[in-house]
C-alpha positions as CSV (number, residue, x, y, z in Angstrom):
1,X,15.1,1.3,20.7
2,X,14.0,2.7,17.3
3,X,10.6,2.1,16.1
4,X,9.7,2.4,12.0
5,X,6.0,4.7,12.4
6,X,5.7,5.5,8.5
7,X,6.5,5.2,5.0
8,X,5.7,8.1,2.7
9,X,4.5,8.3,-0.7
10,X,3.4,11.4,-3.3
11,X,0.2,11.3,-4.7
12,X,-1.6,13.5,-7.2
13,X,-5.1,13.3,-5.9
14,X,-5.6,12.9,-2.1
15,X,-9.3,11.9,-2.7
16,X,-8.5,8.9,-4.8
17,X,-6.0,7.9,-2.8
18,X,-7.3,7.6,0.1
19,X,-10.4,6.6,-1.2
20,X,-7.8,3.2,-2.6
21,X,-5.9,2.3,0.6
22,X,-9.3,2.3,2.5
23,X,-10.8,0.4,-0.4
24,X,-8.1,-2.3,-0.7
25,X,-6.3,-2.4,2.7
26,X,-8.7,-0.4,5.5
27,X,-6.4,2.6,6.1
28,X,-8.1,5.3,7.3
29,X,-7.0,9.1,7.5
30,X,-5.2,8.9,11.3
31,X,-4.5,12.6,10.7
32,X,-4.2,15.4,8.1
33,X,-2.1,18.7,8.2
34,X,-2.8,20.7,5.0
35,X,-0.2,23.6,4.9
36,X,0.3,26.6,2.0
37,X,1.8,24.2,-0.8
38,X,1.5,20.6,0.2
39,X,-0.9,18.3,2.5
40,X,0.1,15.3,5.2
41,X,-2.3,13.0,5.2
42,X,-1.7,9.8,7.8
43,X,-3.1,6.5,7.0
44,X,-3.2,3.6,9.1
45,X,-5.6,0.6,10.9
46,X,-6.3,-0.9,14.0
47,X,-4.0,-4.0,13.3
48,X,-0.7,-1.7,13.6
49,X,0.9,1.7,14.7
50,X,2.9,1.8,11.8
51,X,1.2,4.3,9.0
52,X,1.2,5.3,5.6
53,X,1.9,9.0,5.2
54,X,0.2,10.6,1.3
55,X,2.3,13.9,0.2
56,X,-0.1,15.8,-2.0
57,X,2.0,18.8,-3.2
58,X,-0.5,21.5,-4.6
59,X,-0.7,22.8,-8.1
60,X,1.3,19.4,-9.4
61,X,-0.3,18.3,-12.3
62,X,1.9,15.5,-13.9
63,X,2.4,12.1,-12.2
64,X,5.4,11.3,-10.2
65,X,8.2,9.9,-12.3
66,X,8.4,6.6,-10.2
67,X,12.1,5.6,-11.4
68,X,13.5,2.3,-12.0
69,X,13.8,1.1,-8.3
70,X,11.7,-1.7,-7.2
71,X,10.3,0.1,-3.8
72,X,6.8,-1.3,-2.7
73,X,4.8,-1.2,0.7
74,X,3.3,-4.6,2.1
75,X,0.8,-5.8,3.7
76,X,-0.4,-9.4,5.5
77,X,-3.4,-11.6,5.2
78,X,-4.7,-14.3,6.8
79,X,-6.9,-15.5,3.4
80,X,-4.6,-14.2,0.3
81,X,-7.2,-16.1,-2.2
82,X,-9.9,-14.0,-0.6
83,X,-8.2,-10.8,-0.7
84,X,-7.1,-11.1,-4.3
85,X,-10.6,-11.8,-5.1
86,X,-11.9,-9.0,-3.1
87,X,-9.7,-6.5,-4.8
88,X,-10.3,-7.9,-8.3
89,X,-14.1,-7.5,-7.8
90,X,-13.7,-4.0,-6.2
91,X,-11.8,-3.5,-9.9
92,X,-8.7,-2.7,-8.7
93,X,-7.1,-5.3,-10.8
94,X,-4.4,-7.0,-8.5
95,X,-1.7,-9.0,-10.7
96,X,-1.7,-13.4,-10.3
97,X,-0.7,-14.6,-6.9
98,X,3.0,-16.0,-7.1
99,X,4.4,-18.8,-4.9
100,X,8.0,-17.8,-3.8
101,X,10.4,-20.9,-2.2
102,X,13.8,-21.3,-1.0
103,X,15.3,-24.7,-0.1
104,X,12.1,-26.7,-1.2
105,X,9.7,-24.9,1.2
106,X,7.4,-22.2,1.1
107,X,8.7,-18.8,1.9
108,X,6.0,-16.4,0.9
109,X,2.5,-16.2,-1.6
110,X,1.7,-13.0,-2.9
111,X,0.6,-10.8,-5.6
112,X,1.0,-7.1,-6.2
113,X,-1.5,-4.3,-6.9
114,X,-1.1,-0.9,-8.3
115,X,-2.0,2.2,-6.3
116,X,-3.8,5.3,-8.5
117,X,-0.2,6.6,-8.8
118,X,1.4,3.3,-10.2
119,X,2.8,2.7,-7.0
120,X,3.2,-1.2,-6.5
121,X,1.9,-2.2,-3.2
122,X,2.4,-6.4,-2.3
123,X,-0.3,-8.4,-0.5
124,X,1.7,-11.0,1.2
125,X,0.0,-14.4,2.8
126,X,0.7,-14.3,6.4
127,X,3.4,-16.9,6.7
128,X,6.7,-17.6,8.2
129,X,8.6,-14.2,8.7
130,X,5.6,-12.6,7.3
131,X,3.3,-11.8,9.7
């Protein structure tokens, strides 16, 4: 059976960061390899196996040129109000939570926020498949 364990990302500065996911989501560095000319830093939480792994290539200076594809990382709540509220107060400026539905009923709320390096993560209520 295959099991998904991580998504990665490239960041410019491991500090901030980490210092956002804990901040907005409760990752925690699981592990971190730091190596000649890049670092592996592993992010997770107690609520899943699954982890979020930060690239921090040294000497890199300019962002990441993100592109034009839509890729985003998501997490779950139980209280999506009181997460989007948390974050906006913690200043981290989450976008306006959007109602998604298909065939008249609900299939997800959400809103997105931006990670130091522009990367759009989604905060999904826990509903239906979302969970």
């Amino acid at each position: 059976m295959v099991k998904a364990i991580h998504s990665m990302i490239r960041v410019l500065d491991e500090a901030r960061s980490v210092a956002f996911y804990e901040q907005a989501f409760g990752l925690t560095v699981a592990d971190r390899y730091d190596f000649d000319d890049f670092t592996l830093v592993y992010l997770r939480n107690d609520a899943a196996d699954f982890e979020l792994e930060l690239t921090v290539n040294k000497g890199r200076t300019e962002p990441y040129a993100l592109g034009d594809g839509y890729g985003h990382i998501a997490f779950c709540v139980d209280d999506l109000e009181a997460e989007h509220a948390r974050l906006e107060a913690a200043g981290l400026s989450p976008r306006k939570i959007v109602s998604f539905e298909r065939d008249g009923e609900l299939m997800a709320r959400f809103f997105f926020v931006a990670d130091p390096d522009g990367y759009q993560v989604e905060v999904l209520l826990r509903h239906g498949r979302y969970r």
